[in-house]
C-alpha positions, -999 to +999 in steps of 0.1 A: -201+783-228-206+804-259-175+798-267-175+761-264-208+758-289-189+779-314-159+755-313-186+724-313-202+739-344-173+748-362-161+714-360-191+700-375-189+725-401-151+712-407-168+675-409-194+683-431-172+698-456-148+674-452-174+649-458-189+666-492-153+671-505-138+636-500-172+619-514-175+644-544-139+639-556-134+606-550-166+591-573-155+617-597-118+607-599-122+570-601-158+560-622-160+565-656-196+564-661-226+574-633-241+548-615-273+531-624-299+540-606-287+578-615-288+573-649-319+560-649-338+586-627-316+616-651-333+591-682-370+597-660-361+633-655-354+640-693-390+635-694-405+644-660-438+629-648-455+626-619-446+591-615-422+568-631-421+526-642-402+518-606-409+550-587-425+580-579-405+615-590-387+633-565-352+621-577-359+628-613-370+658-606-341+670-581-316+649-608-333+670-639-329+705-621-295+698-616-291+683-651-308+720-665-281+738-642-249+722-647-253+698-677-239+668-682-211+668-658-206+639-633-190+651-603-226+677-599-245+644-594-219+633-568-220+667-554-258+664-554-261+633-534-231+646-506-255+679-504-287+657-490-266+636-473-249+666-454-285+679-452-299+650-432-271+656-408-276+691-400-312+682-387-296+653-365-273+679-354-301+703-343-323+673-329-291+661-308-287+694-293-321+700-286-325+663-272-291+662-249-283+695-243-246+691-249-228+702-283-199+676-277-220+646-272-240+661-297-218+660-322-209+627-314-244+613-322-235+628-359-200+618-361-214+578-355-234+582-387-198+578-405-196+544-391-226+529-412-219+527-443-250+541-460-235+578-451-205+572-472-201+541-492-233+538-512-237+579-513-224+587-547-255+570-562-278+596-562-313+575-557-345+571-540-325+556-508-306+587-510-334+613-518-352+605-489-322+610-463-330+651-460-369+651-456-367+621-430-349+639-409-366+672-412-398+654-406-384+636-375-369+674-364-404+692-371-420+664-355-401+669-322-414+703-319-448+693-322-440+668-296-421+690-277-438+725-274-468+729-257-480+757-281-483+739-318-468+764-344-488+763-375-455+765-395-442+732-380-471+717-388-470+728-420-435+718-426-439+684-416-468+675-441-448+692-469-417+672-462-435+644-453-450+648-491-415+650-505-406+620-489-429+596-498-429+610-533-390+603-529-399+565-517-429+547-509-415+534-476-412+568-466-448+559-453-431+534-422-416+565-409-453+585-409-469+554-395-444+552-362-451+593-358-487+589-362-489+561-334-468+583-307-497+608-314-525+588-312-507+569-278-501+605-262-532+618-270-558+587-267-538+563-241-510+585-222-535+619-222-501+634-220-512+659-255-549+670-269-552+668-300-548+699-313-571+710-352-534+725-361-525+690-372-549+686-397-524+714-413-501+680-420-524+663-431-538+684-462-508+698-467-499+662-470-525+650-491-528+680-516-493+674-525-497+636-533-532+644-553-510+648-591-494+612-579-523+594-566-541+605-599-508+591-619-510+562-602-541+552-607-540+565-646-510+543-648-526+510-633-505+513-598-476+503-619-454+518-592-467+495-565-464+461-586-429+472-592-422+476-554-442+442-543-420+423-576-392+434-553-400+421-525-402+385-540-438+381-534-441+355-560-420+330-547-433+331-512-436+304-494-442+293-454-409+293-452-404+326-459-418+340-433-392+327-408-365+326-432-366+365-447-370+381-410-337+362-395-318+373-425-326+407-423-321+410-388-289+395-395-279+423-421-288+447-396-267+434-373-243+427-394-243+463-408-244+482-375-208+461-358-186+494-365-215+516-349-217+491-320-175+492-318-174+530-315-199+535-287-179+504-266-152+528-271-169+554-252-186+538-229-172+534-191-193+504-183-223+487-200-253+495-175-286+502-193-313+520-173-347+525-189-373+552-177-407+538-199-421+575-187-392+593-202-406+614-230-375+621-249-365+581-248-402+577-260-393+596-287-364+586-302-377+551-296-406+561-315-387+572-348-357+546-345-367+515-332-404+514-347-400+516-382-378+490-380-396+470-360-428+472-387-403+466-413-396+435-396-432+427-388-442+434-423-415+407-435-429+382-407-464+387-417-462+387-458-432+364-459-414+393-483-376+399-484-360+430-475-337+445-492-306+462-476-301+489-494-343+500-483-327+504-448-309+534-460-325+562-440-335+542-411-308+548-391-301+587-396-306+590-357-294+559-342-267+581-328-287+603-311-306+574-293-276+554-282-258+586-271-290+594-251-291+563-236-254+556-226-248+596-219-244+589-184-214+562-189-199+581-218-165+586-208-151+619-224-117+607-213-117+579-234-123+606-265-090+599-280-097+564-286-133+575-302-117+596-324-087+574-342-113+546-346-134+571-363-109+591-383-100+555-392-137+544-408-136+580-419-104+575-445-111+540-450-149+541-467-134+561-493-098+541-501-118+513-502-141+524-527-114+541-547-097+505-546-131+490-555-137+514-582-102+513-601-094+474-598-128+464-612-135+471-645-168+451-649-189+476-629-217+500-645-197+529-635-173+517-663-196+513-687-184+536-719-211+559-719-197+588-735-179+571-761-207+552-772-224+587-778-196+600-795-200+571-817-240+574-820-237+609-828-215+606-855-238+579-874-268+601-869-247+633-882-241+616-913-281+603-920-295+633-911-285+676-903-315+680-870-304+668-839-317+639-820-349+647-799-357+614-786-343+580-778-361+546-767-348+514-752-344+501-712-336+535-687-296+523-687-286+523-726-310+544-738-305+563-703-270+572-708-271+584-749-300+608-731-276+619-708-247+621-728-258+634-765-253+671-767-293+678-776-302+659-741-331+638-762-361+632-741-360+592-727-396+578-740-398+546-727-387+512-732-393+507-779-424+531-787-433+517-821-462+547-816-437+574-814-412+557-842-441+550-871-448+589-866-409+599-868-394+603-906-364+607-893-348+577-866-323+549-862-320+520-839-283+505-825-287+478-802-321+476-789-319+514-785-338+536-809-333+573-814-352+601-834-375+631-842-406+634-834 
């Protein structure tokens, strides 16, 4: 049996670092530029804050330590992303195991994950989406033991408000995950009487709270600019009665629609289709609770405010869909029918990757081929011969001005869209194309 785990967990190690290689090297090898919402957050993280014009600061911050170790050097941002991506699976991993019991099955909750395409296609962008994917799933994993054990451990509860923190501060609808773990508490503990509550999860919530405190005080010095920003997106303006029917079938559509490969490869598993559901099961409860529910108040939210959805939001929603399908079908999965499994997954595996190497080399209209470095060269040459100091600041919108930040050998702080404050007090400064750069 030992042996058989070992052999299990090697393979996943193989996969991983199969995973982190392919989607490293390939972005690397075929864009010429990083994408947007990179630049951007490595524009916010040139001058870190507690909050930012779109969002709150955990990817600047992860982007800008990186950006202090390695410099300007594209494939580390790549490299970045695969690393929480590949972090967010070892916590499925250990949930699976935990929840099933059975490394192989186990491992093919995980190995599912490669069939939706927010676990390989849309990785290289290092952004909010993708900065939440490791402190979800810890939170769901440190939240399992607190549902799990009888004895609450003060250092899961502890764990969960801090990574709880980290995700909302990553992306606001971080907070749809808390809410669907906060109701399975309250239902075990006020309806089911299956838990008492237990003054060790209070531990969450300061822990929780004293980590958002230099935010929420942001926030409100910065007239919630954060929050307008995220309603703006949902196309609140324009609403009308008609959004309210017409932005909930669309994205249940998309989900649908993105989710056909995942379906495919659990068919191909699957002896026969007979779905058997225990309402007092606590495990199903569970993973009910931290799957289905968040989508389900995304959808409710859409219903109710008439707002639109937008796909790429969905991103860590379904980190352990695999280990609730697999838990449901276990007892149809047909391990003979493994072979099958694993071509159509090897398949998806090599294909996400061609395809975006084909998408990324034939187009040449994409922000990833924007001539970022050469137009720094370029800048840097005209400010070498006005002036002998280097360059300490730059202004303009978070792509341009972004990307001179990024690429000019002094790393000038980003300050903002034009700051006529900060250029009447600079003797020194020159502005190409709506993009301003200077001393202070």
């Amino acid at each position: 049996m030992n042996v058989l785990i070992r052999n299990i967990n090697n393979i996943f190690f193989i996969f991983a670092l199969s995973h982190l290689i392919i989607w490293t090297l390939v972005p690397s090898l075929t864009n010429k530029n990083l994408p947007l919402d990179t630049i951007e957050a490595l524009a916010w993280g040139s001058n870190l804050d507690w909050g930012f014009n779109k969002h709150p600061p955990m990817s600047a911050f992860f982007l800008e330590v990186f950006f202090q170790l390695f410099g300007a050097q594209d494939w580390v941002y790549y490299l970045l992303s695969q690393i929480f991506v590949l972090i967010s699976f070892y916590f499925v991993f250990k949930l699976a195991n935990e929840i099933l019991g059975n490394s192989k099955i186990s491992l093919i909750s995980v190995l599912l994950l490669e069939s939706i395409f927010f676990y390989n296609f849309t990785t290289p962008e290092f952004n909010v989406n993708v900065c939440q994917l490791p402190f979800w799933s810890a939170v769901v994993y440190y939240s399992w033991k607190l549902y799990d054990n009888k004895e609450i451990k003060f250092i899961d509860c502890f764990l969960v408000g801090l990574f709880a923190a980290f995700g909302f501060l990553s992306k606001y609808l971080f907070i749809y995950l808390l809410i669907s773990i906060v109701l399975l508490f309250i239902y075990l503990i006020l309806i089911n009487k299956t838990k008492k509550f237990d003054f060790k999860y209070l531990i969450t919530i300061e822990v929780f709270l004293v980590l958002l405190i230099p935010h929420l005080l942001w926030l409100f010095n910065n007239e919630f600019i954060t929050v307008i920003y995220g309603l703006k997106r949902t196309g609140l303006e324009d609403i009308s009665i008609l959004s309210h029917f017409k932005y909930p079938i669309i994205f249940l559509f998309k989900q649908i629609v993105i989710l056909i490969p995942f379906f495919f490869l659990i068919w191909l598993l699957i002896k026969k289709i007979k779905l058997k559901v225990n309402l007092k099961d606590k495990k199903l409860l569970f993973l009910v609770s931290i799957n289905i529910l968040p989508i389900f108040l995304m959808f409710i939210t859409s219903v109710f405010i008439g707002s639109k959805i937008r796909t790429m939001w969905m991103t860590p929603f379904y980190l352990f869909f695999g280990v609730l399908f697999v838990y449901v079908f276990q007892a149809q999965i047909n391990l003979k029918k493994i072979n099958s499994f694993l071509y159509s997954f090897l398949i998806l595996f090599l294909l996400s990757p061609i395809l975006f190497s084909y998408i990324s080399i034939s187009k040449t209209d994409k922000r990833t081929d924007y001539p970022g470095k050469e137009i720094a060269v370029k800048v840097q040459i005209s400010w070498d011969r006005n002036f002998n100091k280097e360059i300490e600041f730059v202004t303009g919108d978070e792509w341009k001005a972004g990307n001179l930040s990024y690429h000019l050998k002094s790393r000038p702080k980003w300050e903002g869209f034009t700051n006529d404050e900060i250029l009447n007090k600079s003797s020194q400064f020159i502005c190409v194309d709506d993009v301003c750069l200077g001393r202070y």
